[in-house]
N, C-alpha and C positions, 0 to 999 in steps of 0.2 A: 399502225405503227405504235404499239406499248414503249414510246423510250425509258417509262422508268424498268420493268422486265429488262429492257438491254442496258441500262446500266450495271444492272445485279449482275447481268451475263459477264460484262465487260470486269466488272470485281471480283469476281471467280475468278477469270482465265488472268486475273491479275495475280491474287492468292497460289493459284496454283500454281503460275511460273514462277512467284517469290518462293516456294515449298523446295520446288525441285533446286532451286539455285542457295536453297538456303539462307534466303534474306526475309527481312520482317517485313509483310508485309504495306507496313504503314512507311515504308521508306520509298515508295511508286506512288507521282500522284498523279490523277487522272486530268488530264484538260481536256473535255468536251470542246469539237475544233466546231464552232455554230455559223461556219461563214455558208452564207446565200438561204440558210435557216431563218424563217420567221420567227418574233419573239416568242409565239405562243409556242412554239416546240423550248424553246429557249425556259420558259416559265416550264415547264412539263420537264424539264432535266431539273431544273431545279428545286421542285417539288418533290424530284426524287433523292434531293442532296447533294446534286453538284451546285459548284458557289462557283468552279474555274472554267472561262471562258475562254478560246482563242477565237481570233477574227483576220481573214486575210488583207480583205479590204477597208480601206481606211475609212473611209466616208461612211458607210454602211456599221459599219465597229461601232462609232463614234453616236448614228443612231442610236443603236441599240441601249450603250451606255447611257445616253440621254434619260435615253425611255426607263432604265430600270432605276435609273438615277431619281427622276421625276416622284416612280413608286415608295422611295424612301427601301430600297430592294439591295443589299449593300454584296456588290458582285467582284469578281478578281479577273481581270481583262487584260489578255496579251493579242499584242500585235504579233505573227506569225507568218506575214507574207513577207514581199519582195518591197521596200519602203521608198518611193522619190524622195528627191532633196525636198520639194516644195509641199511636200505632205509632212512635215516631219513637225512641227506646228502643230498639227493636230493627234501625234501619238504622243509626243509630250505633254501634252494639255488633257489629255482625256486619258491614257491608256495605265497600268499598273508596272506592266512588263513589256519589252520589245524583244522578242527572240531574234531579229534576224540581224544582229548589226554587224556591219564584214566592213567599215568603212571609218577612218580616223576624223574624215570629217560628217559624217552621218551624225558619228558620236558626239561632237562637237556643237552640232548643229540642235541636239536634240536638247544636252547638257544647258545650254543658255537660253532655251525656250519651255523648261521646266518649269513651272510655277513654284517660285520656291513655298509657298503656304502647304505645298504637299511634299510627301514621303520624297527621296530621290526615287527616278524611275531605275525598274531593276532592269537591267540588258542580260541578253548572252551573245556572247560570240557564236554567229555560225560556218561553220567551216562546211567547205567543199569535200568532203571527205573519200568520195568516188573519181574527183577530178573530172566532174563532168564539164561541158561548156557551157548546156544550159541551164545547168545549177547555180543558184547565186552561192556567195560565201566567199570566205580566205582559202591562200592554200595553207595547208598544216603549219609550215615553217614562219608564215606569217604571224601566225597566233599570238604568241607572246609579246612581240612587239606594239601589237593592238590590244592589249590585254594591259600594258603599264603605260596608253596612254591613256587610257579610261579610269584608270588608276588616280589620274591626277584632275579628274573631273569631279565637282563637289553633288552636282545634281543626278549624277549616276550613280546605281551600286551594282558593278560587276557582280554576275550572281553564279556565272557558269558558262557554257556551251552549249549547242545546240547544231544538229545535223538533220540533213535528208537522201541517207545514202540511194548510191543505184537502184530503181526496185528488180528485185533479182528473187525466185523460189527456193532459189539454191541455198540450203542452211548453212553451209558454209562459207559462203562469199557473205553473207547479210552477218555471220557474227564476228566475219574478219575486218570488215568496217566497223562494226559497233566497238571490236578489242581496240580498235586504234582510236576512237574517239576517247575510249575509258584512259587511255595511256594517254593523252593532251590533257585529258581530263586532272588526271595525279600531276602530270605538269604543272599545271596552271595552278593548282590547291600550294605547290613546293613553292614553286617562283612569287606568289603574292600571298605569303601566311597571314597579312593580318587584312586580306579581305573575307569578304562570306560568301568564300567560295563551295555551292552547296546545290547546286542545278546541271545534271546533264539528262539534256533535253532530246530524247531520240524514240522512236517504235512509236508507229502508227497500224492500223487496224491490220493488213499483211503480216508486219514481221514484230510484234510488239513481245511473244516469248523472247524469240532471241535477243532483243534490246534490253527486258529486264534480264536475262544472264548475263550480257556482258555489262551490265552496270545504271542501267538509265536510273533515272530518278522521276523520271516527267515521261508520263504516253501521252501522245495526242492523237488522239480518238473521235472521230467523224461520221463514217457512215455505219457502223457497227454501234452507234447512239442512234444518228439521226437520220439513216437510210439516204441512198445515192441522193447526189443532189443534180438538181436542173440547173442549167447554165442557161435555157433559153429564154431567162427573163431579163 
């Protein structure tokens, strides 16, 4: 397993769908998704230049953080999974970003357990965007509303959106999800101008072209780094 080769790989097929879609490159950034990854694949992404990490699991994140933390090793760490109320302590206190927040009191929760001696932590809202059941997330029409209560939280900084549509082959079903996230997306930037609103979070290793044409800002990218992962440990 060369991960640094597949990062190259992974920045290519980045470049080239910015090419075809006509966007600057440097406007997609990659997050290396390193859950059930040992450090040492962790250190070997990094050595090839990635600095951004996502993490599903909480306990396991918060490790890993430790450990690079320990190194004096200064990394950029998003929570990415599905969050309990009683874990939320610990993505506050350790993590940079929470992609997945779909919940006014999640938000809430995470907000007063912020350490204030650090940055606020940066959120996105993730929306349901397939409507599936066993997707977490809002439905669309929720969005705004959870968008200006976060607004009024000092230890958060609304940063954008965030989706995991249907997975589907079909090119056009995957860019008619992504066109609708891009459209909440210009919402959300209209309704809260003086936030920094500047993250949409979509395309993972399957359908990561058509996420950057219809707009992403953020891939998170997993097993096309760090090859399939084992669940059985």
């Amino acid at each position: 397993m060369d991960i640094q080769h597949n990062i190259n790989l992974i920045h290519q097929k980045i470049k080239t769908a910015c090419e075809e879609a006509r966007r600057d490159q440097n406007t997609v950034k990659l997050l290396a998704v390193s859950k059930t990854k040992p450090i040492s694949a962790i250190i070997s992404a990094y050595q090839a230049g990635q600095t951004a990490f996502g993490e599903n699991y909480v306990q396991e994140g918060v490790e890993k953080i430790q450990y690079f933390g320990s190194q004096g090793i200064n990394l950029e760490w998003h929570f990415i999974g599905p969050l309990q109320s009683n874990k939320t302590r610990l993505v506050a206190e350790h993590f940079d970003w929470m992609q997945t927040l779909n919940r006014a009191k999640t938000a809430d929760r995470l907000n007063k357990q912020r350490p204030i001696n650090k940055a606020p932590l940066n959120v996105l809202i993730q929306v349901n965007i397939s409507d599936e059941e066993s997707k977490s997330g809002i439905q669309p029409e929720e969005m705004l509303t959870l968008a200006k209560h976060i607004e009024n939280l000092p230890h958060l900084c609304l940063r954008g959106l965030m989706a995991i549509p249907a997975p589907t082959d079909n090119i056009s079903e995957q860019e008619n999800a992504f066109r609708k996230m891009l459209s909440l997306f210009e919402q959300l930037k209209q309704a809260l101008p003086n936030q920094q609103i500047d993250t949409l979070s979509m395309g993972m290793t399957d359908d990561m072209p058509s996420a950057i044409k219809c707009g992403s800002t953020m891939v998170r990218i997993g097993t096309a780094i760090f090859g399939t992962r084992d669940y059985s440990k």
